[in-house]
DRENDO-1510 file (C-alpha; in Angstrom, 1 decimal, always signed):
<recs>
REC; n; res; u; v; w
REC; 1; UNK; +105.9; -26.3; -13.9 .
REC; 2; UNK; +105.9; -24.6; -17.2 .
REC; 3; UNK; +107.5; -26.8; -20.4 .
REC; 4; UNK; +107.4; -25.9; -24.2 .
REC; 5; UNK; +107.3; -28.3; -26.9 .
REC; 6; UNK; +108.3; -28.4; -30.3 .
REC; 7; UNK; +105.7; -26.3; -31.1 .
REC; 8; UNK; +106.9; -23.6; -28.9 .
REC; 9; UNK; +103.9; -23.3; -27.0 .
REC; 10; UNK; +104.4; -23.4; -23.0 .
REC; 11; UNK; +102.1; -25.6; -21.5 .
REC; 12; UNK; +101.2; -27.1; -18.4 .
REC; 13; UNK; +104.1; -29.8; -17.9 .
REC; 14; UNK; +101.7; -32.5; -17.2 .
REC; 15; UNK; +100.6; -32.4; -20.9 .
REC; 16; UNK; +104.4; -33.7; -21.7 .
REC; 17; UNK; +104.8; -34.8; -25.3 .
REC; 18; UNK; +102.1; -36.8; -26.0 .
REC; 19; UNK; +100.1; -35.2; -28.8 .
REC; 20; UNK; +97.0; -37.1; -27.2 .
REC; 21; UNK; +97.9; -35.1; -24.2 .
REC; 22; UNK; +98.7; -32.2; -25.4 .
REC; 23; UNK; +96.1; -32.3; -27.5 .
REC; 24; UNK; +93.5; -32.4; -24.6 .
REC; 25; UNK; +95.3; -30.2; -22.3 .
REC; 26; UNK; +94.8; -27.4; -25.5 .
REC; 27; UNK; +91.6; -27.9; -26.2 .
REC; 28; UNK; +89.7; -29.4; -23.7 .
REC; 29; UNK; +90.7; -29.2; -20.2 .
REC; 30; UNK; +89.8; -26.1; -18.6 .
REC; 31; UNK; +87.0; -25.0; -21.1 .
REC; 32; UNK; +84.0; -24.8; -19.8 .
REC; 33; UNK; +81.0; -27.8; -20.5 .
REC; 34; UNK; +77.5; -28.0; -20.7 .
REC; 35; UNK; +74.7; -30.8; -20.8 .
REC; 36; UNK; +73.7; -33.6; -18.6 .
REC; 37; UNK; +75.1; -36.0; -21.4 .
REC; 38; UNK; +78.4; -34.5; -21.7 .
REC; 39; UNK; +78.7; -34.1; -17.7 .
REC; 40; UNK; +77.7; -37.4; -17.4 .
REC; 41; UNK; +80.3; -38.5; -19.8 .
REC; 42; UNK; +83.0; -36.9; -17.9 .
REC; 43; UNK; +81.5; -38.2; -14.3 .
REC; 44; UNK; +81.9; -41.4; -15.7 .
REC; 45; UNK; +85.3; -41.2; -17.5 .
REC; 46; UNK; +86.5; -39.7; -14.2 .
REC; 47; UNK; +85.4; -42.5; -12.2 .
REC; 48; UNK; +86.7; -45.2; -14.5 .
REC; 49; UNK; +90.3; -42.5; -14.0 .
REC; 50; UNK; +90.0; -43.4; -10.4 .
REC; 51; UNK; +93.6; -44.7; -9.4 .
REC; 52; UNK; +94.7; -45.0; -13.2 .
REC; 53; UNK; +96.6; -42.1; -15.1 .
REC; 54; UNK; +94.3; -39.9; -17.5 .
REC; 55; UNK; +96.2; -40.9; -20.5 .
REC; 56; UNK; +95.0; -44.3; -20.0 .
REC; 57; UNK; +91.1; -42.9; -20.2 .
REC; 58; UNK; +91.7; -40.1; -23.1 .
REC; 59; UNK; +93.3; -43.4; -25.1 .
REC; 60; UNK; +90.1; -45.8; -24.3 .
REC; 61; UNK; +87.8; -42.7; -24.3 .
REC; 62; UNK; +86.5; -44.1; -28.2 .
REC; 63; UNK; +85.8; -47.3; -27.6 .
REC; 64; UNK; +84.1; -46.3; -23.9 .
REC; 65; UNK; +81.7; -43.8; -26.1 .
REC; 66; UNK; +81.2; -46.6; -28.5 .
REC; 67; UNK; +80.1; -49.4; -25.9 .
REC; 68; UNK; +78.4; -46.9; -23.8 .
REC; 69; UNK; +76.2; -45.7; -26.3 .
REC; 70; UNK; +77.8; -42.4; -26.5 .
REC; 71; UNK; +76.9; -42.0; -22.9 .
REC; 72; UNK; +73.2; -41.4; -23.5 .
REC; 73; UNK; +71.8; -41.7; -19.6 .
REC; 74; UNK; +68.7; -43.3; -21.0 .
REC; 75; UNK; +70.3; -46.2; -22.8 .
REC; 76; UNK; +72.9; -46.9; -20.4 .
REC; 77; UNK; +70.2; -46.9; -17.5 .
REC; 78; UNK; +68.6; -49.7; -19.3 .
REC; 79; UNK; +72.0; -52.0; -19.4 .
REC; 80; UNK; +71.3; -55.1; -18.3 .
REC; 81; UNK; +73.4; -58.8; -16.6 .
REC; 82; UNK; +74.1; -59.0; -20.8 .
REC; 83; UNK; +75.4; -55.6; -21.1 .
REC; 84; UNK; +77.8; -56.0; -17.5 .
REC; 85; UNK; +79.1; -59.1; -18.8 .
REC; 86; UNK; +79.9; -57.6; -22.4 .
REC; 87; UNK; +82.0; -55.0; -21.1 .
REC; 88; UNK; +83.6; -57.0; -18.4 .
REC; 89; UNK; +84.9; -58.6; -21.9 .
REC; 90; UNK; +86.2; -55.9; -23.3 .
REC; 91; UNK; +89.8; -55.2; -23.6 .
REC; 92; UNK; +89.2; -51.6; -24.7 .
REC; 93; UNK; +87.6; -50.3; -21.8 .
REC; 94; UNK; +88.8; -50.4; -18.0 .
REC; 95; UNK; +86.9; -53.4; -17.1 .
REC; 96; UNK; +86.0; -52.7; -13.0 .
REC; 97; UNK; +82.8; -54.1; -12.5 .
REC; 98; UNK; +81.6; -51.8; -9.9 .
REC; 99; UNK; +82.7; -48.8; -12.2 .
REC; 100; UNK; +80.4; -50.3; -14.7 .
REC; 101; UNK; +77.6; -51.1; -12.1 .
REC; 102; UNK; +78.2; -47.4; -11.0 .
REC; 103; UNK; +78.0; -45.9; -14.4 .
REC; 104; UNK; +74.5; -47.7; -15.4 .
REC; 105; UNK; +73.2; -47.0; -12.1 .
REC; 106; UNK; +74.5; -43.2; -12.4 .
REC; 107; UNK; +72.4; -42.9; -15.7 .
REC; 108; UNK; +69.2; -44.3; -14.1 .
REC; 109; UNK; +69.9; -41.0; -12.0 .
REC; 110; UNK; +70.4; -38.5; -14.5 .
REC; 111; UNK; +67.3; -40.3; -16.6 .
REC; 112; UNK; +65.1; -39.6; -14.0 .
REC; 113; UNK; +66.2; -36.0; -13.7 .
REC; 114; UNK; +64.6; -33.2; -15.6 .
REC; 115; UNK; +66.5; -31.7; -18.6 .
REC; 116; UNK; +69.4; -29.7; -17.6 .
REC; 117; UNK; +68.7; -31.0; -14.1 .
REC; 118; UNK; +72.7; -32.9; -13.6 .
REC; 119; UNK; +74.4; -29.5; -15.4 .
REC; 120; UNK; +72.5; -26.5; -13.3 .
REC; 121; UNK; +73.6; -28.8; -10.0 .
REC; 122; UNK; +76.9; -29.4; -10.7 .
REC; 123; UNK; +77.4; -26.0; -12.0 .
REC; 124; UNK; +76.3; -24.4; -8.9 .
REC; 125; UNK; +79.4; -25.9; -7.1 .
REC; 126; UNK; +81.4; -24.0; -9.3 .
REC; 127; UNK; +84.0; -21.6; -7.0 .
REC; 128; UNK; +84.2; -18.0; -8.1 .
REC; 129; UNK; +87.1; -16.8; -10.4 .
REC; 130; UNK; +89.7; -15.5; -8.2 .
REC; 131; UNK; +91.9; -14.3; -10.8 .
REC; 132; UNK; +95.0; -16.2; -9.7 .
REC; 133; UNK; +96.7; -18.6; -11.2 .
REC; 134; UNK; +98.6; -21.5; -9.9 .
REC; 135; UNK; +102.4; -21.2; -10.1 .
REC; 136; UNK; +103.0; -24.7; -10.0 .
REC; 137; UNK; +101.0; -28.1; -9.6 .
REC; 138; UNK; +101.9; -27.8; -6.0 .
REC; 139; UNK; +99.2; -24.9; -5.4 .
REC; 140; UNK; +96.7; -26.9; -7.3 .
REC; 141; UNK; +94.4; -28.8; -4.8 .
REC; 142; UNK; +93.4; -32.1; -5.2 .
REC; 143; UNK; +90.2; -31.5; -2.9 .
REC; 144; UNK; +88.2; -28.3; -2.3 .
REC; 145; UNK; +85.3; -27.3; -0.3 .
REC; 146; UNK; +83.2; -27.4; -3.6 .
REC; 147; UNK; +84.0; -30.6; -4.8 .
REC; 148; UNK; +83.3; -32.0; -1.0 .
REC; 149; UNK; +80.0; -30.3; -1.4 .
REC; 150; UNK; +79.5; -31.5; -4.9 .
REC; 151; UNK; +79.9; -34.7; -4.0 .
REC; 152; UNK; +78.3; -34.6; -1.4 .
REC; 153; UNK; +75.3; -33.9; -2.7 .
REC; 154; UNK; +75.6; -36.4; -5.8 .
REC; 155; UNK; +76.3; -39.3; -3.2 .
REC; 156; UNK; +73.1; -38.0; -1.1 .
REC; 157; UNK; +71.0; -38.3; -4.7 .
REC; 158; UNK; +72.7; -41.9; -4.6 .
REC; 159; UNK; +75.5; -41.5; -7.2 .
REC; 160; UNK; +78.8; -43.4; -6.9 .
REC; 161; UNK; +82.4; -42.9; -7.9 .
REC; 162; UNK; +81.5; -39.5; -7.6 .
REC; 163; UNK; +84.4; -38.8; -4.2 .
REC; 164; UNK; +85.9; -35.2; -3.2 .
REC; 165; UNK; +89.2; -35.8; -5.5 .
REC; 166; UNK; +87.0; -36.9; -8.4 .
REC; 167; UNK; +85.0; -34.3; -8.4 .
REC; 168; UNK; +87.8; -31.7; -8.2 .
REC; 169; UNK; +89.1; -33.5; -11.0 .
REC; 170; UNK; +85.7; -33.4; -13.2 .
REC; 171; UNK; +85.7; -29.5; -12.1 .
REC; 172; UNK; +89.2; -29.1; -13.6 .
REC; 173; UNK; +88.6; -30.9; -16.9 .
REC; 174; UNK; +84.6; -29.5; -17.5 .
REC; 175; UNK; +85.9; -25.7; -16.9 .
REC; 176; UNK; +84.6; -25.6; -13.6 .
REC; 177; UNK; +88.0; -24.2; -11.7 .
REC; 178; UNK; +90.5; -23.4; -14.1 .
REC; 179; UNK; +94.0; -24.8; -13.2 .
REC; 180; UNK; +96.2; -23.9; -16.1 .
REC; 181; UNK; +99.6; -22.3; -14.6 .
REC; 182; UNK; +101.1; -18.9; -15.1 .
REC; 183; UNK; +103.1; -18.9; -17.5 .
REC; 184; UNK; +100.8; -21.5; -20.1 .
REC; 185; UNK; +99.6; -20.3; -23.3 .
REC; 186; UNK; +96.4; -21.6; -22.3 .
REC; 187; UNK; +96.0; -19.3; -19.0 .
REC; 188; UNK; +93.8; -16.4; -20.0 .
</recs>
């Protein structure tokens, strides 16, 4: 479903009227991303958004940057006990300790990866462009046959909190599939 805000621009319906949302639904979701720190970012944030709404990760997304070192893999993959039990303490962050063991562990992968290593192999599950659009969130998947094989192979590398409906999701957001509806301003 299509709605239009007071801006008069018809959007997706799930960015509603929070300018957070809407915010991110205009300029982020959908466009396509590059680098192994900004896909690792997003692999992370997606599996802290693991059975909690996405506004709740877009409004702690600062302080997670801030006590994940910006999500540089080769800092995070040195986190320590010290480092787990400072963010189990903090309030500003979705504090699930095996999300947190997952994410350090998931940068000890992507440090020991060459350079553009994490982006050419996520990048290669990305589908074609059919050219159709979704007419409603009901013809949007939540699972595909490329984010099964995506992670897939991420789980066989040893990542974590890296599951089928995750990884559609990190396709979605990172500009992989594009799942703006007919009809929204954003739908090129």
């Amino acid at each position: 479903m299509i709605t239009t805000s007071a801006d008069d621009l018809p959007r997706c319906a799930w960015a509603g009227d929070d300018p957070e949302y809407r915010r991110y639904h205009d300029e982020e979701w959908g466009r396509p991303l590059h680098g192994d720190r900004a896909l690792f970012e997003k692999m992370s944030l997606e599996g802290f958004q693991a059975g909690l709404s996405w506004i709740t990760i877009l409004r702690k997304r600062p302080r997670f940057r801030e006590v994940f070192a910006g999500f540089d893999p080769a800092v995070v993959a040195e986190f320590g006990d010290d480092d787990i039990a400072r963010l189990m303490a903090d309030a500003g962050i979705i504090r699930n300790r095996a999300k947190i063991e997952a994410t350090i562990g998931n940068a000890a992968l992507v440090r020991e990866m060459a350079e553009g290593e994490l982006d050419v192999l996520m990048w290669s599950f990305a589908p074609a462009r059919s050219g159709v659009r979704p007419r409603s969130m009901s013809d949007v998947p939540a699972v595909t046959a490329e984010s099964e094989a995506m992670s897939k192979a991420l789980r066989k590398r040893g990542f974590r909190f890296v599951g089928p409906t995750t990884m559609y999701a990190l396709m979605q957001s990172a500009g992989m599939v594009d799942d703006h509806l007919e009809g929204c301003w954003r739908a090129v």
